[in-house]
DSSP file (Angstrom, degrees, kcal/mol; ACC not computed):
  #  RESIDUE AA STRUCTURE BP1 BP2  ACC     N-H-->O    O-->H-N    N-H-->O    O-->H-N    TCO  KAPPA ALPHA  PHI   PSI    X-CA   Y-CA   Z-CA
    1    1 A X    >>        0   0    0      0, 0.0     3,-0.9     0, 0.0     4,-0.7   0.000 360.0 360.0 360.0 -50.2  -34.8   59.5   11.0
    2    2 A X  G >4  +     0   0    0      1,-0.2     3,-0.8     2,-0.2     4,-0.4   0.805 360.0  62.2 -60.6 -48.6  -34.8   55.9    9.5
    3    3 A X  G 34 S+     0   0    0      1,-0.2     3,-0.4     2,-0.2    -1,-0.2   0.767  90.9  74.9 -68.3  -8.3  -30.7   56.0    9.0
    4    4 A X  G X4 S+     0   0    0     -3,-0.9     3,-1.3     1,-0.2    -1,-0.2   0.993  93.8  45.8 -37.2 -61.4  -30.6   56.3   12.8
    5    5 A X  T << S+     0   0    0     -3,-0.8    -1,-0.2    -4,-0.7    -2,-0.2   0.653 102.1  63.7 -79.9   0.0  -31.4   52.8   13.4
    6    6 A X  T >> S+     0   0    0     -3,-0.4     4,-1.2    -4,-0.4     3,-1.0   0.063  77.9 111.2 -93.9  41.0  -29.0   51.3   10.9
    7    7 A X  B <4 S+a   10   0A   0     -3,-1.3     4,-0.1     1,-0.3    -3,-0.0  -0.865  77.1  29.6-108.3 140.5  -26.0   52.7   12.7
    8    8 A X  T 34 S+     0   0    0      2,-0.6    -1,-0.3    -2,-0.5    -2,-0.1   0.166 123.5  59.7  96.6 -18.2  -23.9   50.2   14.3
    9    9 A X  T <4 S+     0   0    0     -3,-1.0    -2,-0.2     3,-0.0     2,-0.2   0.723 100.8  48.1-121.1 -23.3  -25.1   48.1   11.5
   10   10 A X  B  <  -a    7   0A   0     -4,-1.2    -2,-0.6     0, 0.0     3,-0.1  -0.629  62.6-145.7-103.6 166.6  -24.0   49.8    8.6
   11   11 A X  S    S-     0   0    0      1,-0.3    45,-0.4    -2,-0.2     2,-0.4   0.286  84.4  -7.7-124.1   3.2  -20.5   51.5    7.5
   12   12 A X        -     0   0    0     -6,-0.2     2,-0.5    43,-0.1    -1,-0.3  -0.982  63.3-112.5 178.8 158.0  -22.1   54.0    5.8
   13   13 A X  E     -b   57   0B   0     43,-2.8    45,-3.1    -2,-0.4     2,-0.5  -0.889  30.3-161.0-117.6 105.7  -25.2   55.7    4.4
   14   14 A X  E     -b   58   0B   0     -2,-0.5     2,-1.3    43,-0.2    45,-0.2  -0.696   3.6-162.1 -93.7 113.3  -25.6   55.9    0.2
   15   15 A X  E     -b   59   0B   0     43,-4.0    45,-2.5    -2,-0.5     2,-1.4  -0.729  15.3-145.1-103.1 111.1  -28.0   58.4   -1.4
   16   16 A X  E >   +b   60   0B   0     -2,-1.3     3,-1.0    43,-0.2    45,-0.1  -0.441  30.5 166.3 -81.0  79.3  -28.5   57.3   -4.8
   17   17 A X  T 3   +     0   0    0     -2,-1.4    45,-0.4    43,-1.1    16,-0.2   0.174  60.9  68.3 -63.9 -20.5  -28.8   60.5   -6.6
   18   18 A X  T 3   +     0   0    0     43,-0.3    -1,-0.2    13,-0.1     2,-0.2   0.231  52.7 126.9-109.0   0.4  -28.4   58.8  -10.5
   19   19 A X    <   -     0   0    0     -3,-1.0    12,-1.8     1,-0.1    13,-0.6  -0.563  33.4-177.4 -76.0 142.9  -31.6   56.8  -11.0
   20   20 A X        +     0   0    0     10,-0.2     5,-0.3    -2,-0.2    -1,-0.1   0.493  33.8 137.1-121.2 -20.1  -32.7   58.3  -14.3
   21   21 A X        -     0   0    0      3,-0.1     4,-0.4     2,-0.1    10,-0.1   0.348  68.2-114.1  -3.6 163.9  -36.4   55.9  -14.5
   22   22 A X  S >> S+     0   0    0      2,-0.1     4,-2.4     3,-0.1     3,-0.8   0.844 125.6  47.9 -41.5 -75.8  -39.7   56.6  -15.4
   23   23 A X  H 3> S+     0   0    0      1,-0.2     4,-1.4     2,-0.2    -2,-0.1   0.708 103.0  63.4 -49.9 -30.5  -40.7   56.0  -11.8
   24   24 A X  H 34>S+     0   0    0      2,-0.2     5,-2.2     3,-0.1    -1,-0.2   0.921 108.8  51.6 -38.1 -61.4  -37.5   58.5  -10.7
   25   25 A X  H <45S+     0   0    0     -3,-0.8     3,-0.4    -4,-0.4    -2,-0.2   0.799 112.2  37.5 -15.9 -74.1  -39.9   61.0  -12.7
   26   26 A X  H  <5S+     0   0    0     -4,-2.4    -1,-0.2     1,-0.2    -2,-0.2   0.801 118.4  47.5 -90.4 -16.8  -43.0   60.5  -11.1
   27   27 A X  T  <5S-     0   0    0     -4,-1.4    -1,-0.2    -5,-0.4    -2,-0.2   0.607 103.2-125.3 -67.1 -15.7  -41.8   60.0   -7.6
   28   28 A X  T   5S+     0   0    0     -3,-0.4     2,-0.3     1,-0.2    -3,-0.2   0.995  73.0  87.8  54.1  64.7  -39.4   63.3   -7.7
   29   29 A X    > < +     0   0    0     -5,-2.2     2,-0.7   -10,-0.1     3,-0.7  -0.942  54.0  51.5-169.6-179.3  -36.0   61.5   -6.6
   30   30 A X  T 3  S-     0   0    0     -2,-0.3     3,-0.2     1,-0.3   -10,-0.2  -0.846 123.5  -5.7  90.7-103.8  -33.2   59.8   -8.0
   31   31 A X  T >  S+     0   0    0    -12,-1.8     3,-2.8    -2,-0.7     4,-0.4   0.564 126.3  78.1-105.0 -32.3  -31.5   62.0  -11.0
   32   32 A X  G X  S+     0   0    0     -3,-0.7     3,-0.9   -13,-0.6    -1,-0.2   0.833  75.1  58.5 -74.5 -14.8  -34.2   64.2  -10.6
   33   33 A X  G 3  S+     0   0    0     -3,-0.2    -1,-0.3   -16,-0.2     9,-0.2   0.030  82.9  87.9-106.2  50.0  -33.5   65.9   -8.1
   34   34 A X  G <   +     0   0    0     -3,-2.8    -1,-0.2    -5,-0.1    -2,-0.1   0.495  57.4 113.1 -86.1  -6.9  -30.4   67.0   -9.8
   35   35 A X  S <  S-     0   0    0     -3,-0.9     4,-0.2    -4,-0.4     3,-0.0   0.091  82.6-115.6 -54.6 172.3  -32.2   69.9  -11.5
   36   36 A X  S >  S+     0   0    0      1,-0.2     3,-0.6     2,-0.2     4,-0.2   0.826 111.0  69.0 -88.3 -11.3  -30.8   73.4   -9.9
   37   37 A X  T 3  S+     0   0    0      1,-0.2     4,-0.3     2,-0.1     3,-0.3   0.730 108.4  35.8 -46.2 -40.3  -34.5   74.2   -8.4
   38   38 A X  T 3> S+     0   0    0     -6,-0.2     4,-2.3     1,-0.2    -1,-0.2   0.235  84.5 109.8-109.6  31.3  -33.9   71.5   -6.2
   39   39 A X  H <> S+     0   0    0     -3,-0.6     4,-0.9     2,-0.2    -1,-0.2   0.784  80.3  51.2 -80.4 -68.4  -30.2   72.0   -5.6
   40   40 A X  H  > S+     0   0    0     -3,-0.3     4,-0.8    -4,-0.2    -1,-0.2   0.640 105.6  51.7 -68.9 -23.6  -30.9   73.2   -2.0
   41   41 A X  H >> S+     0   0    0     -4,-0.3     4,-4.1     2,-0.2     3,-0.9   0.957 108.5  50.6 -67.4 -56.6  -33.0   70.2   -0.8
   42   42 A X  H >X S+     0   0    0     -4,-2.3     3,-0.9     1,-0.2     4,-0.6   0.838 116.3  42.2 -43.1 -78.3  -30.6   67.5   -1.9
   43   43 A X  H 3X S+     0   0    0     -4,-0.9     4,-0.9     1,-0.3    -1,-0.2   0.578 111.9  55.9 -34.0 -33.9  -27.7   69.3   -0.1
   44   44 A X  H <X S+     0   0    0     -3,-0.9     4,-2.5    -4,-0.8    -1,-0.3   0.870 108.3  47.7 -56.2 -41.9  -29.9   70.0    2.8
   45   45 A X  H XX S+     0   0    0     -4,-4.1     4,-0.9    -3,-0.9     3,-0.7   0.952 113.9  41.4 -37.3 -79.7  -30.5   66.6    3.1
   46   46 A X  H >< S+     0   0    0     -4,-0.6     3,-1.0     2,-0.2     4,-0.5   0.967 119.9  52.7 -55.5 -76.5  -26.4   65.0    2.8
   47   47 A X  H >X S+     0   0    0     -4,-0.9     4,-8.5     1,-0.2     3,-1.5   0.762 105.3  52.3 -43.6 -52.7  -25.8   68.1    5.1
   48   48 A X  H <X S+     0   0    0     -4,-2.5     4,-2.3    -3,-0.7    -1,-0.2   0.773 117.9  37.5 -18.0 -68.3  -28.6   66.9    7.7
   49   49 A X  H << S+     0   0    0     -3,-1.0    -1,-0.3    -4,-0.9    -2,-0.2  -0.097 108.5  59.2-123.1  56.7  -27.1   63.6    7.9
   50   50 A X  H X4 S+     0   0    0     -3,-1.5     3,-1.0    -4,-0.5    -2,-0.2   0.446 114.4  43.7 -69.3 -63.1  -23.4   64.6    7.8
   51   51 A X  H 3< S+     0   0    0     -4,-8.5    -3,-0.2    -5,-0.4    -2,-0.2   0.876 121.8  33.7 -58.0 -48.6  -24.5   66.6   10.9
   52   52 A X  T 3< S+     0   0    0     -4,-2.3     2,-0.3    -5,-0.1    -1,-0.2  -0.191 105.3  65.8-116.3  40.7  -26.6   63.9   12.8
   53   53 A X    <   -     0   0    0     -3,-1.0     4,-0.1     2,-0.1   -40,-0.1  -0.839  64.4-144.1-163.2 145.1  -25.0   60.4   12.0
   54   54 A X  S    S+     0   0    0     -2,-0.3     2,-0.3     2,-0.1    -3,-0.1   0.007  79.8  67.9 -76.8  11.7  -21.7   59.3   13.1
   55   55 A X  S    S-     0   0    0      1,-0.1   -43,-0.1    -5,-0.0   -44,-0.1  -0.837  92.4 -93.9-129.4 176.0  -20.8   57.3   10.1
   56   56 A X        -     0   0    0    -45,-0.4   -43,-2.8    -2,-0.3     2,-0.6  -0.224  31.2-131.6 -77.9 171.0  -20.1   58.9    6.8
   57   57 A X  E     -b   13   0B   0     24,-0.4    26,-1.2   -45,-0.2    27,-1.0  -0.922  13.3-162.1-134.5 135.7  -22.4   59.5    3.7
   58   58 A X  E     -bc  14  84B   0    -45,-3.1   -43,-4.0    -2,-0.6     2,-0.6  -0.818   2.2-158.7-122.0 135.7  -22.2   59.0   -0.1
   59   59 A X  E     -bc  15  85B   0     25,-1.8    27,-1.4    -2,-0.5     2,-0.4  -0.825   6.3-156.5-103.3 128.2  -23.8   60.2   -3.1
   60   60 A X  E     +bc  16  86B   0    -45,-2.5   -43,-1.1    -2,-0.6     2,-0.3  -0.869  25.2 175.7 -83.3 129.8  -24.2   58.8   -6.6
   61   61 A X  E     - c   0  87B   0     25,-4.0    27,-1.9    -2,-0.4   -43,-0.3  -0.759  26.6-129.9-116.7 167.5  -24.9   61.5   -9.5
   62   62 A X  E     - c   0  88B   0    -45,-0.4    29,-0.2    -2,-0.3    27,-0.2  -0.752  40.3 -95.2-103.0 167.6  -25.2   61.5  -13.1
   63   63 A X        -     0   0    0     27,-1.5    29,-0.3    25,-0.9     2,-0.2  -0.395  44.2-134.6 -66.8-175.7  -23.3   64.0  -15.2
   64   64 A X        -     0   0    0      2,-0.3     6,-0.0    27,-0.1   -29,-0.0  -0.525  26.4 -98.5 -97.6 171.9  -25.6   67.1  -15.9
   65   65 A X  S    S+     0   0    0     -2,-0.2     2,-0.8     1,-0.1     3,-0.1   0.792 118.0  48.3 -47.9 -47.6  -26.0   68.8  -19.4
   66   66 A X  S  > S-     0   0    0      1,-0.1     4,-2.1     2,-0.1     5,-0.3  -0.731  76.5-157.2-102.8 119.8  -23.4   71.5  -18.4
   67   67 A X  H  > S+     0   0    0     -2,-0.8     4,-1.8     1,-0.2    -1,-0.1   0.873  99.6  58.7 -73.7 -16.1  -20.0   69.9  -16.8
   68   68 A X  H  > S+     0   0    0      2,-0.2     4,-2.0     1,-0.1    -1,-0.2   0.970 106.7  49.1 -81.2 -32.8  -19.3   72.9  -15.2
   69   69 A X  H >> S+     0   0    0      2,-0.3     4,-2.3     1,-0.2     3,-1.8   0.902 100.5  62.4 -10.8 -68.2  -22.8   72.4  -13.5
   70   70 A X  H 3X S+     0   0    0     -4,-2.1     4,-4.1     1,-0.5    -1,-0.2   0.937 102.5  56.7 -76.5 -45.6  -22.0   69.2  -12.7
   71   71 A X  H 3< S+     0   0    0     -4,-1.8    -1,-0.5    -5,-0.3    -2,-0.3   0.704 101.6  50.1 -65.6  -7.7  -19.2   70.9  -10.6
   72   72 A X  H XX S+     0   0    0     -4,-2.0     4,-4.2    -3,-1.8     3,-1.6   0.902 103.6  60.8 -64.1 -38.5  -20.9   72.7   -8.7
   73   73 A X  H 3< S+     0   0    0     -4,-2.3     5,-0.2     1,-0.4    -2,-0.2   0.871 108.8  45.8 -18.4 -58.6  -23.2   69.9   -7.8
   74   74 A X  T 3X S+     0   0    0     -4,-4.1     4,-0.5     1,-0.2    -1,-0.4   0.610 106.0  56.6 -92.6  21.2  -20.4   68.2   -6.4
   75   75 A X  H X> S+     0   0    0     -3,-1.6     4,-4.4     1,-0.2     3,-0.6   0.800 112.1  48.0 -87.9 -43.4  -18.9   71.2   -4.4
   76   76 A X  H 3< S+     0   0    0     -4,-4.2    -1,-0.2     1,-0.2     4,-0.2   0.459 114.4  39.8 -84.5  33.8  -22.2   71.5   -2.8
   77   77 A X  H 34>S+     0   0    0     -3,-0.2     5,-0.9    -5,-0.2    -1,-0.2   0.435 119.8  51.4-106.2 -20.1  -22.6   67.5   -1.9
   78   78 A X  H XX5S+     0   0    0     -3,-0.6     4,-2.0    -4,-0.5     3,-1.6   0.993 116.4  40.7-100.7 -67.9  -19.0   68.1   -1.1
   79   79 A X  T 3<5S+     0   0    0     -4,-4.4    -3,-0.1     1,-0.2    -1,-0.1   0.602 106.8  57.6   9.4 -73.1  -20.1   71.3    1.2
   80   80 A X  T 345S-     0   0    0     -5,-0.3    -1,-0.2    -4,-0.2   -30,-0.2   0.166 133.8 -78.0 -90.1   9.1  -22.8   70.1    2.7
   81   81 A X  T <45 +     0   0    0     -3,-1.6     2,-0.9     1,-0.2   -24,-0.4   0.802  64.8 164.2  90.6  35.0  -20.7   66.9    4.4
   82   82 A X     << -     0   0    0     -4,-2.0    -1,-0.2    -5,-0.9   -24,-0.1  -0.786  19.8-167.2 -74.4  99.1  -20.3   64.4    1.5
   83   83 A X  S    S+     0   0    0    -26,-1.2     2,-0.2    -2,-0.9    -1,-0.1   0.706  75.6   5.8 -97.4 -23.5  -17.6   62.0    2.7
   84   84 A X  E     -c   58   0B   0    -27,-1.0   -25,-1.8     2,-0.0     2,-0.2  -0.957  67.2-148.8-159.9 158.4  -17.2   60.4   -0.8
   85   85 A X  E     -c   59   0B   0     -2,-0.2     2,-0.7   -27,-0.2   -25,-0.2  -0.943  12.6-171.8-153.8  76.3  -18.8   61.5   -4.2
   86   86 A X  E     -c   60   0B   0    -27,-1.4   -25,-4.0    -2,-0.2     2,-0.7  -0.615  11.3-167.9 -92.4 120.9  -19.5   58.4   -6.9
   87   87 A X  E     -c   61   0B   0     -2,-0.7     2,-0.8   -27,-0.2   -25,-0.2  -0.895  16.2-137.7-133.3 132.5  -20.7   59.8  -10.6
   88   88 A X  E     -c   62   0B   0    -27,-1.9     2,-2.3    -2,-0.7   -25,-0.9  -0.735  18.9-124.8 -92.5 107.8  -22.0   57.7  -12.9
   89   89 A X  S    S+     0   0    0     -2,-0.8     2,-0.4   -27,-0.2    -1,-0.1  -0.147  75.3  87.1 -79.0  52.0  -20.7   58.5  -16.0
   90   90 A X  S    S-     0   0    0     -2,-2.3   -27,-1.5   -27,-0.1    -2,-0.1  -0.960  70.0-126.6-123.8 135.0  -24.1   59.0  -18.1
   91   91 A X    >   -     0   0    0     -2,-0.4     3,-2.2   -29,-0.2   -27,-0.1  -0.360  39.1-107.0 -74.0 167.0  -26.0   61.8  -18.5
   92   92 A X  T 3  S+     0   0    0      1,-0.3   -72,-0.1   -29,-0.3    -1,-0.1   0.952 115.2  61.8 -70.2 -36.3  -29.8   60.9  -17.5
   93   93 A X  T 3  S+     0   0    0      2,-0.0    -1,-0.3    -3,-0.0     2,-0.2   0.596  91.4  92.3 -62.3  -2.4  -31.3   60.8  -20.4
   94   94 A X  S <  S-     0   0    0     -3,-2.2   -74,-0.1     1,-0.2    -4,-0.1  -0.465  88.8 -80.3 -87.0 161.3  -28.9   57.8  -21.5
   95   95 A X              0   0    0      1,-0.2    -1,-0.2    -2,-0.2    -2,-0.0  -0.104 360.0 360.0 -73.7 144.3  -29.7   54.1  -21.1
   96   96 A X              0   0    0     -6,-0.0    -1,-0.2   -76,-0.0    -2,-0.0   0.726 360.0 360.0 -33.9 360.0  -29.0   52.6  -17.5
């Protein structure tokens, strides 16, 4: 609902997907919801607003443990209406 009103204002919408914090942790977001339990919320989300906003949307990841994981990851961000696909090339448990 909130990226509604930046349209027209913004060129894009960026889901930062790679924060590895503490605070990532206790909040549930950022790199943490890379796990494969939550696999189908992120990707409902980026689908969500792929569907219902007119400008594109981009996700940041980290690598996973497994690289072929981490490809699947991005086939479903890819899937689900990811218009571009930025990965930050640390795994989470490594230093910002």
């Amino acid at each position: 609902a909130v990226a509604k009103h930046v349209v027209g204002k913004v060129d894009a919408i960026d889901l930062n997907l790679g924060c590895p914090q503490r605070v990532a942790y206790a909040g549930h977001f950022g790199s943490y919801l890379l796990d494969r339990k939550d696999r189908d919320l992120v990707c409902s989300i980026v689908k969500r607003l792929s569907d219902s906003l007119p400008i594109p949307v981009f996700c940041k990841i980290r690598l996973l443990d497994d690289p072929e994981e981490t490809l699947e990851l991005a086939r479903c961000l890819e899937a689900a209406g990811a218009s571009l696909l930025a990965v930050h090339a640390r795994y989470r448990g490594s230093p910002t």
